[in-house]
N, C-alpha and C positions, 0 to 999 in steps of 0.2 A: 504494500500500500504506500501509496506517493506522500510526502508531509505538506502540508500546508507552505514549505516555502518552496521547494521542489516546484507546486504548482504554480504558486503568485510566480516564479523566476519562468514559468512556460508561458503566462500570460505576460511576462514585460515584454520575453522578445516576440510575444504574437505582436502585441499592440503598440512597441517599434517596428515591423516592417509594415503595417496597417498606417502609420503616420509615414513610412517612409513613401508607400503609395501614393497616400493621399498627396505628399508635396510633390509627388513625380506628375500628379497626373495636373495639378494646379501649374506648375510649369511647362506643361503638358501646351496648356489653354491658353497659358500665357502667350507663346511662341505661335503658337497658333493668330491670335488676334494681331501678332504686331507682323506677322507675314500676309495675313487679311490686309490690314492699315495699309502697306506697303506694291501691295497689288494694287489698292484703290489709287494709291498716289499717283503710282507708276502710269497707271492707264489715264488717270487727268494728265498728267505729262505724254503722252503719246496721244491723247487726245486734241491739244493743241500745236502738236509740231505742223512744221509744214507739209510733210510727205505723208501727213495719214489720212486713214479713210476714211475718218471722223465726217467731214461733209457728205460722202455718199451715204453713212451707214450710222448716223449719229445716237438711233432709240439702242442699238447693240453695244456701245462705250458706253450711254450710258445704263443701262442694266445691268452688265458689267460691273461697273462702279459701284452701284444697288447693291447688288450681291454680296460684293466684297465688303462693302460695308456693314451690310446686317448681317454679314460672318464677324467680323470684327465684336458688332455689340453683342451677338450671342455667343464667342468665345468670351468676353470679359466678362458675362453673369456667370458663365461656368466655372470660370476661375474665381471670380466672386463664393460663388456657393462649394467652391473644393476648398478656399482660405477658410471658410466657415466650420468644411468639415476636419482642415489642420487643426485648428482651433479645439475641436472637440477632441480629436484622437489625443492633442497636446495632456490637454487635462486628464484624461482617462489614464493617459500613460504615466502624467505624473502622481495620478493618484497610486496608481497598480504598483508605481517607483517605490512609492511610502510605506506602502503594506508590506512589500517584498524586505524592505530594510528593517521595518518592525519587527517580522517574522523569521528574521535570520538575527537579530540582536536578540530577540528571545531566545533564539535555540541555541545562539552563543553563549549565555546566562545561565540558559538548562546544560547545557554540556560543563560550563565551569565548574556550577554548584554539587553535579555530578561528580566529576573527580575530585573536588574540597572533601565530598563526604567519602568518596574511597580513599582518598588519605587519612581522612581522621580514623575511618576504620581500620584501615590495615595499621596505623600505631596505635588502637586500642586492642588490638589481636597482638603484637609485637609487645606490649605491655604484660600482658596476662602471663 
């Protein structure tokens, strides 16, 4: 049977690689929206050069642009709501952190007081 810090120490590293997710995938969304941004940008700038097709074909740049842009706002809610869920894992973890340290200074305590009392006993046997 597992002890009680055995487990809290399975749940720290569940709920580090759980936050380590979450901030993989918030940077994830990140990278994502500023490569969105950068598309929109890029195509208003090929939009007005001289050699583009922007005059023959103007509703498709801008769509285009549309696109790129409401990808943009909807990677930055994603990453808004994955900082939300760093946030959560953050605290779960640090709570799980505290347990796990309570629970191994307990047992560090029970194991001392442990061998305090086999020493007193074996010099009260060494006594007799």
């Amino acid at each position: 049977m597992t002890t009680r810090k055995e487990r809290l120490q399975k749940l720290v590293r569940v709920q580090n690689q759980l936050k380590a997710m979450h901030e993989t995938r918030h940077a994830g969304f990140l990278a994502e929206a500023a490569a969105a941004e950068n598309e929109a940008a890029e195509l208003a700038g090929r939009f007005d050069a001289e050699d583009s097709l922007s005059s023959i074909f103007p509703e498709i740049y801008h769509q285009r642009i549309d696109k790129a842009r409401a990808r943009q706002v909807e990677q930055q809610q994603l990453a808004r709501d994955e900082a939300g869920k760093v946030a959560t894992a953050t605290a779960r973890t640090n709570m799980v952190e505290r347990a796990y340290r309570e629970a191994r200074m307990w047992d560090e305590r029970l194991t001392a007081d442990r061998e305090r009392l086999d020493m007193v006993e074996r010099k009260a046997s060494e006594d007799r």
